[in-house]
N, C-alpha and C positions, 0 to 999 in steps of 0.2 A: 222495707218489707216488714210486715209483725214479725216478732220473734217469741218463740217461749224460754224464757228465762227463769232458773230456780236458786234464790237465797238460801243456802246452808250452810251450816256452821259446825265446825270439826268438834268431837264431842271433849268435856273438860276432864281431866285428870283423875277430876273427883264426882264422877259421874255416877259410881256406884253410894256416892251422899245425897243421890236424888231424895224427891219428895215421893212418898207412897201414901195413897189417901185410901181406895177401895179393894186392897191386894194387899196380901203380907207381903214382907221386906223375904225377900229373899237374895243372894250373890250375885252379883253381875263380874262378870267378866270383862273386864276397861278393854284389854287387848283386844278379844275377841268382839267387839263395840265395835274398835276403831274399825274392823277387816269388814265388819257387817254396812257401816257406816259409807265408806269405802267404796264397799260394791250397790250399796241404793243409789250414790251418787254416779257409777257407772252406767246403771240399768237408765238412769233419767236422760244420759248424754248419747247411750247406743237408741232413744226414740226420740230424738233431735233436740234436748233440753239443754241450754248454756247454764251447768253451774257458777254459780257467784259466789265466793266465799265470805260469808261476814267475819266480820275479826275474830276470835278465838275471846270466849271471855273463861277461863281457867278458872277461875276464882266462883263460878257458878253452877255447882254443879247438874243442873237443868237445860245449861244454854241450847244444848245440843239440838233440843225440841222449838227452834227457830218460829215456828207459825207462830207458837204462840205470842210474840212480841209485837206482831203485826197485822192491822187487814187489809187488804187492798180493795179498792171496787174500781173501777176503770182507771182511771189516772190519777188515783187519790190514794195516802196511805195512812191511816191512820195508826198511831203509834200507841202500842197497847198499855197497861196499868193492871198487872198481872195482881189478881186476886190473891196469892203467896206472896207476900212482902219482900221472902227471901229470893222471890226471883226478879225484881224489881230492878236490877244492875243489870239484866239482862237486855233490856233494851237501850243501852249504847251500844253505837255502830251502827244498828240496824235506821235511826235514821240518816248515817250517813252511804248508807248500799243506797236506800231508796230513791234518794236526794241523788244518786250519782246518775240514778238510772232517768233521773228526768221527772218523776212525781212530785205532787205535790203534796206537803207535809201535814198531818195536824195529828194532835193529841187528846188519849185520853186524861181527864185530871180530877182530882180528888173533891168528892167522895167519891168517885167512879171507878169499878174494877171491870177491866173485862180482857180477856182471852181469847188470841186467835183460833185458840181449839173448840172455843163455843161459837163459830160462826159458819155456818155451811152456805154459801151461794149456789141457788140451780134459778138461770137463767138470773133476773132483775130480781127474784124474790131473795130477800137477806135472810135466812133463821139462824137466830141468836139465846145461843142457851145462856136463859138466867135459872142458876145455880151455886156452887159450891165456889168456885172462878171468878164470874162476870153477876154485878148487881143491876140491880133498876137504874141507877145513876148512868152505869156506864154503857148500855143497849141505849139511853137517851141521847146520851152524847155522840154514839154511833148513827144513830135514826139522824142528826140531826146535820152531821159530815155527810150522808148518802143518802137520804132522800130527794135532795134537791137535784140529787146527778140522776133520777128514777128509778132509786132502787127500792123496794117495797121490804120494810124492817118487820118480822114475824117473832115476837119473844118465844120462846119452848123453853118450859119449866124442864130441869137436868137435879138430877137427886140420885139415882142407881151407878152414874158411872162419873168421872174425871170431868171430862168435856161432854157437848152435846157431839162433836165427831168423834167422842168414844163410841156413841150408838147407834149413827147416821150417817152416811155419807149417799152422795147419787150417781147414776150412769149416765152415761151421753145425751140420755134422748129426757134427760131428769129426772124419772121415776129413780124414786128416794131409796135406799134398801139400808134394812136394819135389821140388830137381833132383838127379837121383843123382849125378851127377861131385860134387856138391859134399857129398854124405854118407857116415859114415863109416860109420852101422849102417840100413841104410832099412830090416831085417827086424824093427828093436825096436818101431815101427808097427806097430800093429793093422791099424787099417783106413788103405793108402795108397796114394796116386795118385802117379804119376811127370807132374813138368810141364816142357817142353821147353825151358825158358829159366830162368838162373838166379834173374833177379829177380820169376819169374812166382811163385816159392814162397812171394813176401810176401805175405800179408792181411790188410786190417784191417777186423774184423768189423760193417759201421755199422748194422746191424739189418738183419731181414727177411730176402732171399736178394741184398742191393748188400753188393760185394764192393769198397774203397777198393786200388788198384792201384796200380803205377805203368807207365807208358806206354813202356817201355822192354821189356816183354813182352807184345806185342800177338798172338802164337801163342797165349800163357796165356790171353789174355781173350776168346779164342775159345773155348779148349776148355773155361772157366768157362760162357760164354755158350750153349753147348752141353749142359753139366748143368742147364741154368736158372738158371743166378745171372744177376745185373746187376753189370758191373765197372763203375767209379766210377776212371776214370784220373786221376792225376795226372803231370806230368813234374816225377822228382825229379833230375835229371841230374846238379845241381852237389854235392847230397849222396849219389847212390851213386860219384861219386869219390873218397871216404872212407869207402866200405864201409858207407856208409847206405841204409837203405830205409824205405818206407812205417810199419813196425811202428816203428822207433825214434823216429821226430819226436813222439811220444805218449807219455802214460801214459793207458791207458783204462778208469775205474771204472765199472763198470756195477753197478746196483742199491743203489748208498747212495741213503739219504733225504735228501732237503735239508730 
């Protein structure tokens, strides 16, 4: 039977040494991380997700933000080359989750930098922010692992926020939603919705019409609640002060076999 299945990774020690690019440094609270952390991974298993733990990398203090080390497109993983040098150690392990789950392996490689946080999938269509993150090189080397499986590669220039899933993410049916102050092109969207809070743009799709959020845009989970969705909050407070959100504490496979 498919299964959805999500890679995550218990956050490191020294999580409050993250990287901050578009946001002051402000205190993170490790303890109060782990409890928040904790409960994403509950909310993902109470709408049928098998968490996977990847190893613990300690020594990193970013790990925590799992997507970014990897992208998946159907049975394929491509293994990422993270634009931060410093997060670079971050992806061991994560080809051995993959590899355990049955995919098949490939790499990004140098000159090429790119970030699971810059790739948003709605339907076969790939958008890949090239930006701060991910370069030309490495959206090439990406277009070049997933084209051939029919996925259609869409570069989007990202310059306002971290990732291009800092300012996009989409709903079930695709239609794109985003907050405008924080995008560069919202016209390269087909179909999109403007949502009135920045972190209301994150979504992580748990099946059906529940929409996994975070509590921190509660305007957004009205006007979801309003199209018929069900939001599924979570408070991520201590990791969007390192420009994290709901999308990056996962990697989420839908449809391998176990």
């Amino acid at each position: 039977m498919p299964s959805k299945k999500a890679l995550v990774r218990r956050p490191s020690p020294r999580l409050a040494e993250g990287l901050v690019t578009h946001v002051e440094r402000t205190e993170v609270d490790v303890d109060l991380a782990v409890e928040q952390w904790e409960a994403y991974g509950e909310a993902l298993r109470d709408h049928g997700w098998e968490t996977i733990e990847v190893e613990p990398a300690d020594d990193c203090p970013d790990s925590v933000f799992v997507e970014d080390t990897v992208v998946m497109y159907k049975n394929v993983a491509l293994i990422a080359r993270p634009g931060a040098e410093s997060r670079r150690d971050e992806t061991e392990g994560i080809e051995e989750a993959v590899a355990a789950l049955g995919c098949s392996v490939n790499w990004v490689w140098a000159p090429g930098t790119l970030e699971g946080g810059d790739v948003l999938k709605v339907g076969d269509t790939v958008f890949v922010g090239r930006g701060g993150r991910t370069n030309a090189a490495g959206i090439q080397q990406l277009r070049a692992a997933f084209e051939p499986l029919g996925a259609r590669v869409v570069s989007a220039p990202v310059s306002k926020v971290l990732h291009l899933k800092s300012a996009v993410t989409a709903l079930p049916d695709g239609t794109v939603v985003g907050h405008i102050p924080k995008m560069d092109t919202p016209s390269l969207f087909g179909r999109f919705l403007p949502v009135p809070e920045e972190a209301g743009a994150h979504v992580v799709l748990l099946g059906g019409d529940k929409l996994l959020m975070a509590a921190s845009a509660p305007k957004t989970a009205e006007l979801y609640s309003d199209l018929g969705y069900e939001p599924v909050v979570v408070d991520i407070s201590e990791f969007e002060k390192l420009e994290g959100c709901v999308t990056c504490l996962s990697v989420r496979l839908r449809g391998l076999y176990a």
